[in-house]
C-alpha positions in Angstrom: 0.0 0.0 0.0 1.2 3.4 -0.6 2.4 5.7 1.9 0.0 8.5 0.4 -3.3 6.5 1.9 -1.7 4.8 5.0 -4.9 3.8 6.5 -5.7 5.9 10.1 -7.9 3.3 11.2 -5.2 0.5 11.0 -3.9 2.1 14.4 -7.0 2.7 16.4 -7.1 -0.7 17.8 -3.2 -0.7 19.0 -1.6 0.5 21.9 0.5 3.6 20.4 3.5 4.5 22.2 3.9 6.7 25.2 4.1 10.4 24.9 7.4 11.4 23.5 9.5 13.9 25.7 9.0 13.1 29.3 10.6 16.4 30.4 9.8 18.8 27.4 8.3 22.3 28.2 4.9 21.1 26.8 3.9 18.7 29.6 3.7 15.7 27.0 4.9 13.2 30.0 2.5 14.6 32.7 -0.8 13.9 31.2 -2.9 10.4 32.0 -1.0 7.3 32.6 0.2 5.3 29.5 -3.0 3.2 29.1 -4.8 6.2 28.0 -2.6 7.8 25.4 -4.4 5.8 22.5 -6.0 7.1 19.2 -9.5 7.4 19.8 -12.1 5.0 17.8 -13.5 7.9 16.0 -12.0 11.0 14.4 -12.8 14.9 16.8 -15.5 16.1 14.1 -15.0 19.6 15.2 -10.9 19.5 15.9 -9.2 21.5 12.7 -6.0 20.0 12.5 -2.5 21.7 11.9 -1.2 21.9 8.5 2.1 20.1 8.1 2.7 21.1 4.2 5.8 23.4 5.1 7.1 19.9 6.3 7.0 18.0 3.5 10.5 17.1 2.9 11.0 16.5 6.6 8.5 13.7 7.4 8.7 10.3 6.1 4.9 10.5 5.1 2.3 12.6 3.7 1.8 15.7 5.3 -2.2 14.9 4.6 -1.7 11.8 6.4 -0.6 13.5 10.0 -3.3 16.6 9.4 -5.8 13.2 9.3 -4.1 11.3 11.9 -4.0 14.1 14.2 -8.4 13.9 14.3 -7.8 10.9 16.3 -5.3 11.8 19.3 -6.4 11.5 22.7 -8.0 14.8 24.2 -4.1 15.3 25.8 -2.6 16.1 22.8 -5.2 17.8 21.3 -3.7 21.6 23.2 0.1 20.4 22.4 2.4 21.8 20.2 2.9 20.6 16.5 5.9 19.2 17.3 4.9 17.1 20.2 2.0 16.0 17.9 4.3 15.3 15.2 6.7 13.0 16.9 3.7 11.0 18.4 2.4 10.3 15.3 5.5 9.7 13.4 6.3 6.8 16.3 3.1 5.2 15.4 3.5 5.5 11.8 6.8 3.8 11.7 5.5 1.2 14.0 3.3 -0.4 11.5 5.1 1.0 8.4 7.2 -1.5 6.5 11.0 -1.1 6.2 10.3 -1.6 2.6 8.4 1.1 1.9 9.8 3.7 3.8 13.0 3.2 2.4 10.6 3.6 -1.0 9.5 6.8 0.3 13.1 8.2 1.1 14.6 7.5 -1.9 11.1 9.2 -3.3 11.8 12.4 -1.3 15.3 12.7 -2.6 14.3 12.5 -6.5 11.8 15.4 -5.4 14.2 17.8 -3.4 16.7 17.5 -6.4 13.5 18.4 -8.7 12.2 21.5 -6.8 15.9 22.6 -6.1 17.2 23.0 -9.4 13.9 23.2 -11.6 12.8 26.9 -12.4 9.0 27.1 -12.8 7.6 29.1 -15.8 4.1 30.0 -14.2 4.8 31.0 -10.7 0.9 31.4 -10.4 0.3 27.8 -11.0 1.4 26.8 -8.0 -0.8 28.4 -5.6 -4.6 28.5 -5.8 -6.3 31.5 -8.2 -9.7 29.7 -7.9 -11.0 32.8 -9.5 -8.7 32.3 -12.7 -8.4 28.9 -12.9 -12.5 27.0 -12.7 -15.0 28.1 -15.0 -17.4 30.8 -13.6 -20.3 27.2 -13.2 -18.1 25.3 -11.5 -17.2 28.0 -9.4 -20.6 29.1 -8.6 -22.1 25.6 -7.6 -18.7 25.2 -5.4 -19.3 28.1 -3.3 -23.7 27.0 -3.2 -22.4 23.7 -2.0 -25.7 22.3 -2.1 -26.4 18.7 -3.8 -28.9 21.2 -6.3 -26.1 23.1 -7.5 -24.0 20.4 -8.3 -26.6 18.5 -10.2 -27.3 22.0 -12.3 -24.1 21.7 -13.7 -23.6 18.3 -14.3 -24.7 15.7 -16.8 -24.5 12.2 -16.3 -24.0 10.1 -19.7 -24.2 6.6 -17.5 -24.7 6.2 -14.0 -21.4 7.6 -11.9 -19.9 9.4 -15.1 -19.9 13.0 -14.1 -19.1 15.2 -16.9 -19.2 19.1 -16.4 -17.0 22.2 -17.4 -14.2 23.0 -14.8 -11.3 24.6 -16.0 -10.7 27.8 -17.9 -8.5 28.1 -21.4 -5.9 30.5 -19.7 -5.5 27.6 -17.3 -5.0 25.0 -19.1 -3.0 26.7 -21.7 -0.5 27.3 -18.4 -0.2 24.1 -17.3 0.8 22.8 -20.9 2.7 25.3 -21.4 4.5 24.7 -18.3 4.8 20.9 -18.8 6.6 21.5 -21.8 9.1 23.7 -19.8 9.5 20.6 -17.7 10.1 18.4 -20.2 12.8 20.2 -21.8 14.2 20.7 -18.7 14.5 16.8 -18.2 16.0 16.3 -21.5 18.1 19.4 -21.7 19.7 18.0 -18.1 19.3 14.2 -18.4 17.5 13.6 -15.7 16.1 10.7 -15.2 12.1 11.2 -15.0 9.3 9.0 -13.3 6.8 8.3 -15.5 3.0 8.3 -13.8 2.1 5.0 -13.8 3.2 1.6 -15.3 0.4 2.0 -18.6 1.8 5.8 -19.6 5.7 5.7 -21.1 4.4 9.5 -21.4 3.5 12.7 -19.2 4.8 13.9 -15.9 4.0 13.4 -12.3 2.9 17.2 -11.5 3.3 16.7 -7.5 7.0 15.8 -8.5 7.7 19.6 -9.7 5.9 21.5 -7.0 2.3 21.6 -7.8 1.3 19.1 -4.7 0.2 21.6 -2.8 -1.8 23.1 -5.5 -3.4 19.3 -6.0 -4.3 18.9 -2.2 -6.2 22.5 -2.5 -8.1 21.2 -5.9 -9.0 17.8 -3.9 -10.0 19.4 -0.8 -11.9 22.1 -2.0 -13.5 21.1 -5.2 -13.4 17.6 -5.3 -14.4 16.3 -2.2 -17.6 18.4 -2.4 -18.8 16.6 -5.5 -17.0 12.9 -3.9 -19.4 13.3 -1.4 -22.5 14.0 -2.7 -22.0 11.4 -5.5 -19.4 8.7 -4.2 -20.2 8.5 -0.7 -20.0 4.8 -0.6 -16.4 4.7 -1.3 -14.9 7.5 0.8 -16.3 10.3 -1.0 -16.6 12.1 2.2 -13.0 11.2 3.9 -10.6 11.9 0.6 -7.1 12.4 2.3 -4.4 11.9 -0.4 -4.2 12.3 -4.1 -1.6 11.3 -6.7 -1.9 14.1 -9.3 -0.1 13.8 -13.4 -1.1 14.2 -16.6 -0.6 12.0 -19.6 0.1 12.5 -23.3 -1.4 11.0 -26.2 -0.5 11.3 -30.4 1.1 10.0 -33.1 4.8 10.3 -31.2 3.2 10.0 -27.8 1.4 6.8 -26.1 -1.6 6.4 -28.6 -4.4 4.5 -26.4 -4.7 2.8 -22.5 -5.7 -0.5 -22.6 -8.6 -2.0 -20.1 -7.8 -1.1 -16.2 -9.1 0.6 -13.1 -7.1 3.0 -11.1 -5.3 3.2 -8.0 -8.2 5.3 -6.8 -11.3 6.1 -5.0 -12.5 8.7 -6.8 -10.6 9.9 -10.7 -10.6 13.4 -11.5 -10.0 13.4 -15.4 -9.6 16.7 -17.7 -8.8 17.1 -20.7 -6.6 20.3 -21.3 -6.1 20.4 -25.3 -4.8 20.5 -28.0 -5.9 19.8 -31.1 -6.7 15.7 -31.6 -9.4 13.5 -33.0 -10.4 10.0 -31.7 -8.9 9.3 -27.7 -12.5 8.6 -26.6 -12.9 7.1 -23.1 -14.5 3.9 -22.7 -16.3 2.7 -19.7 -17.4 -1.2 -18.9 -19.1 -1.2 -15.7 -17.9 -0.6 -11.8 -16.4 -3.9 -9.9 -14.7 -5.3 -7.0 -11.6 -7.0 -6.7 -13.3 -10.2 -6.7 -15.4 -9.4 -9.8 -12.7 -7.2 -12.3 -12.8 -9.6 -15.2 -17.0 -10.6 -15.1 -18.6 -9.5 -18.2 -20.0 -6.1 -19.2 -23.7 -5.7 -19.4 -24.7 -3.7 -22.2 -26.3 -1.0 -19.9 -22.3 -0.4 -18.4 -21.2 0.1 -21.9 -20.5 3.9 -22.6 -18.3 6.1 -24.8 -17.0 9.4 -23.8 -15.5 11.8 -26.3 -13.1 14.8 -24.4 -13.7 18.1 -24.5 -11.2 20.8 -23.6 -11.8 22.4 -20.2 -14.3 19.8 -19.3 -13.9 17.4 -16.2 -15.1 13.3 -15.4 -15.1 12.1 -12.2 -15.7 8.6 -11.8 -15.4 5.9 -9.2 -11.9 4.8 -9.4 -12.4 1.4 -9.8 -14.9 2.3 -13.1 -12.9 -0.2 -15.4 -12.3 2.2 -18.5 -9.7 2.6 -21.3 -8.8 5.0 -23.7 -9.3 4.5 -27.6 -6.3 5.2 -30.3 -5.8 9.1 -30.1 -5.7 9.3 -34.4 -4.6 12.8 -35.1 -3.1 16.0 -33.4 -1.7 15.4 -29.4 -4.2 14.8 -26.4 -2.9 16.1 -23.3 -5.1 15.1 -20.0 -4.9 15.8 -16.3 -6.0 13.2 -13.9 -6.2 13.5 -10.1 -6.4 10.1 -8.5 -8.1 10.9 -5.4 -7.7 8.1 -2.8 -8.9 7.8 1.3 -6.9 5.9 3.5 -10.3 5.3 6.1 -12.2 3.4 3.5 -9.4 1.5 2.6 -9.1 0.0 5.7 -12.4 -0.1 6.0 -12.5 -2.1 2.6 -9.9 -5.2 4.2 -13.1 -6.2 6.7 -16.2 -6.5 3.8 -17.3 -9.2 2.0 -20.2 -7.2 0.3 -19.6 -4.4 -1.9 -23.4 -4.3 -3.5 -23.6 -0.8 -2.8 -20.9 0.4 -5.7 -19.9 -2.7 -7.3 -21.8 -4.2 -10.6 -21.9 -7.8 -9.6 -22.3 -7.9 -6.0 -25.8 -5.9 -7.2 -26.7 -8.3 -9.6 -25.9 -11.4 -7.4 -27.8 -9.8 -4.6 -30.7 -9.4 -6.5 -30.6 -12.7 -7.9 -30.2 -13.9 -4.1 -33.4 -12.1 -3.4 -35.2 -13.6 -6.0 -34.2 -17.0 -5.6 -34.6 -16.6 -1.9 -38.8 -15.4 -3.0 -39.4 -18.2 -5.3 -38.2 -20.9 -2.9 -40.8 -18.7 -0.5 -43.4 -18.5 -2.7 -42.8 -22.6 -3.6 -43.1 -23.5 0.1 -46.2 -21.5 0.7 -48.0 -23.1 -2.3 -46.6 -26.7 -1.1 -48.4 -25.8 2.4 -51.4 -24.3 0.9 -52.0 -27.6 -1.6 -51.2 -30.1 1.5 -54.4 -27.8 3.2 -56.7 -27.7 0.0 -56.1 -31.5 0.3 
């Protein structure tokens, strides 16, 4: 599992260790006795955690993850400094954090901090949140209503879970692309040796890798996770906590399609920023399980999408979809993988997914029907034995 959606709830359970700093000016060793410095079972709904983004490079984990870690602490260390709070919870993290992938994450950090320290961004005002200049006035609009009616007014839904509406404006995306291609000279001008987004794309660039993380988090937060929770709440719409942000490149010199897959994802923010292109529709075959990937599509989970410029999907991450053969011009998409580290926990202890996945609905109903015939069969056997 990655790092970015280390699951909260994994520690709730466990006996954390003891307040760090015996003797520190903050009182940390003088509160209750060991036995009571445990995470709480549920998360302080009205606590507003720190913000640990200016420590980024410092922590061996996602500064998201101790901002949602830091909802369960005992009352004690609710009133404690950041830094107390922050060595408590890096203990506990590292306790149930394998060697493996820390040293993953390290090595991670390093390829970063070379990035962001000898990398010049073009557009400075990419990098921090113009909501104003960056979303379309609708999107904008229906953010700041907030209401389940304003998102609805502004979004259509070609097949149940595909949300298509208009998010981004020109000047934005023409930015971004513009400052992609500033990276990618960069890379080849130096030689560095980039990380590609995923396994599928041999093309695009990891955007959280030159700076824009930050950026990403404020998209997610702010105008994603109002949408995730009105439409995906049954997969951790409403508890979003990490994100792994890119974009991808399609064309004739570029990767041409994506074969058949589902993300690494609760919730995939997909936009298409430009430029000129024909063909590169998305194709969607139905939402499944782990347990059900591979069943067959129903022809009701069949559906096309062809991308428009500016205009945003969202979809349930594990939507299986692919991308046809991009045929002319160069297709350049952002995608926002939006993942939350309490319903993947969550996820390890259910057998059902009925309420999101494709088959575990239709087997359920076909459970239910089976269980009313063999009803309906043994109430006719008893009322012939009566007639009789």
């Amino acid at each position: 599992m990655s790092l970015e959606a280390f699951p909260v709830d994994r520690f709730k359970h466990s006996q954390p260790p003891a307040f760090v700093g015996s003797n520190n000016t903050d009182g940390v060793g003088s509160g209750p006795p060991k036995a009571a410095h445990r995470l709480r079972l549920s998360p302080t709904a009205d606590h507003m955690p720190d913000s640990y983004e200016d420590l980024q490079y410092q922590l061996d984990f996602s500064p998201m993850l101790f901002s949602s870690l830091e909802r369960y602490l005992p009352p004690p260390m609710m009133t404690l400094s950041r830094d107390a709070k922050v060595n408590y919870m890096r203990d506990i993290l590292l306790r149930y954090s394998p060697e493996g992938e820390r040293t993953r994450v390290l090595k991670h950090r390093e390829y970063r901090q070379k990035i962001l320290t000898n990398y010049k961004p073009l557009h400075r005002e990419l990098y921090s949140m113009h909501a104003a200049s960056f979303f379309a006035p609708s999107f904008l609009k229906a953010i700041r209503e907030n209401t389940e009616e304003s998102f609805r007014s502004i979004v259509s839904e070609p097949s149940p879970g595909i949300l298509v509406f208009e998010m981004l404006q020109p000047r934005f995306c023409e930015m971004l692309l513009s400052e992609v291609d500033n990276f990618e000279r960069w890379v080849h001008e130096t030689n560095f040796r980039i990380m590609r987004p995923n396994t599928m794309n041999k093309y695009g660039a990891v955007l959280d890798d030159f700076g824009l993380e930050n950026m990403l988090n404020k998209m997610m937060d702010s105008f994603v996770c109002p949408l995730a929770k009105v439409f995906f709440p049954d997969v951790g719409g409403c508890t979003l906590d990490s994100h792994h942000g890119f974009v991808v490149e399609y064309g004739m010199d570029r990767d041409v399609e994506l074969g058949f897959h589902v993300d690494d994802s609760e919730v995939t923010l997909n936009v298409c920023l430009g430029e000129q292109f024909s063909g590169g529709e998305l194709f969607f075959r139905g939402v499944r399980c782990e347990k059900h990937v591979n069943t067959e599509t129903q022809p009701e989970e069949s559906v096309d999408y062809s991308h428009v410029p500016g205009f945003a999907v969202l979809h349930h991450g594990r939507h299986r979809h692919g991308a046809r053969a991009t045929t002319t011009g160069h297709r350049v998409n952002l995608l926002l993988w939006c993942r939350s580290s309490v319903f993947r926990e969550l996820k390890k202890y259910q057998t059902d997914f009925s309420s999101w996945c494709g088959e575990c609905q239709r087997n359920k109903r076909e459970r239910h029907r089976l269980s009313i015939a063999a009803t309906r069969s043994e109430l006719m056997k008893r009322e012939r034995k009566t007639a009789s």
